[in-house]
Residue, then its C-alpha position, 0 to 999 in steps of 0.5 A: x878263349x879255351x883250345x876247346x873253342x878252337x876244336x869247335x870250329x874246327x868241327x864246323x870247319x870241318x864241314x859238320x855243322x848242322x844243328x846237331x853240331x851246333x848242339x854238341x858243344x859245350x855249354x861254356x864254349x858257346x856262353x864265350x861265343x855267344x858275346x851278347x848272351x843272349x842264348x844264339x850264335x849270330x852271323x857277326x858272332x860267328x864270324x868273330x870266334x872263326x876269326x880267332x880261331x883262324x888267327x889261333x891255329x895259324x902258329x907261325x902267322x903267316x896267313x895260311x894253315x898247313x896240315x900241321x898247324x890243322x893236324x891237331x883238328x882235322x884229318x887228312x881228309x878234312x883238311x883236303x875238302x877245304x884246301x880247294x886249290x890242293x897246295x897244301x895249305x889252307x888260306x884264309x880265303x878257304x877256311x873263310x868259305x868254308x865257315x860261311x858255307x857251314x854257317x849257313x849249313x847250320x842255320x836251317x831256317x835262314x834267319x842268320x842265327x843259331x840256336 
């Protein structure tokens, strides 16, 4: 997977998702996303790639992002909005939040895929 992949999800992480977002990347990143081929994002799919995408950025594997591991995908603001507890760093528990709530976000219809 490409670093492309990983500033996709740091848009979604970001709390952008919506289906304009969803449609802003790129044609190749979401073929990679999109295991099955089948032209959506499912849930488990997302989930998958947002674990990569955790596991990516987290350079020093200690389970949390701090905002320099983040710097190259969020601002400052951002990366505030989904520490949640405000100690500086981003743990699993909060970027997984953070991407379920722009998973649903973006899937306006609810059917648990996005398109």
């Amino acid at each position: 997977m490409t670093r492309g992949l990983i500033i996709a999800a740091a848009v979604l992480l970001a709390g952008a998702a919506s289906a304009e977002t969803v449609g802003e990347l790129h044609e190749n990143e979401l073929k990679a996303i999109d295991a099955n081929n089948d032209g959506f994002l499912s849930k488990d799919e997302f989930d998958a790639f947002s674990d990569y995408a955790f596991q990516e950025m987290d350079d020093d594997k200690n389970g949390t992002l701090g905002l320099d591991e983040a710097k190259p995908f969020l601002d400052i603001k951002q990366f505030q909005d989904v520490d949640r507890n405000n100690d500086s760093f981003i743990s699993r528990a909060e970027y997984d939040a953070q991407m379920n709530a722009d998973f649903s976000s973006a899937d306006k219809d609810g059917n648990g895929q996005l398109d």
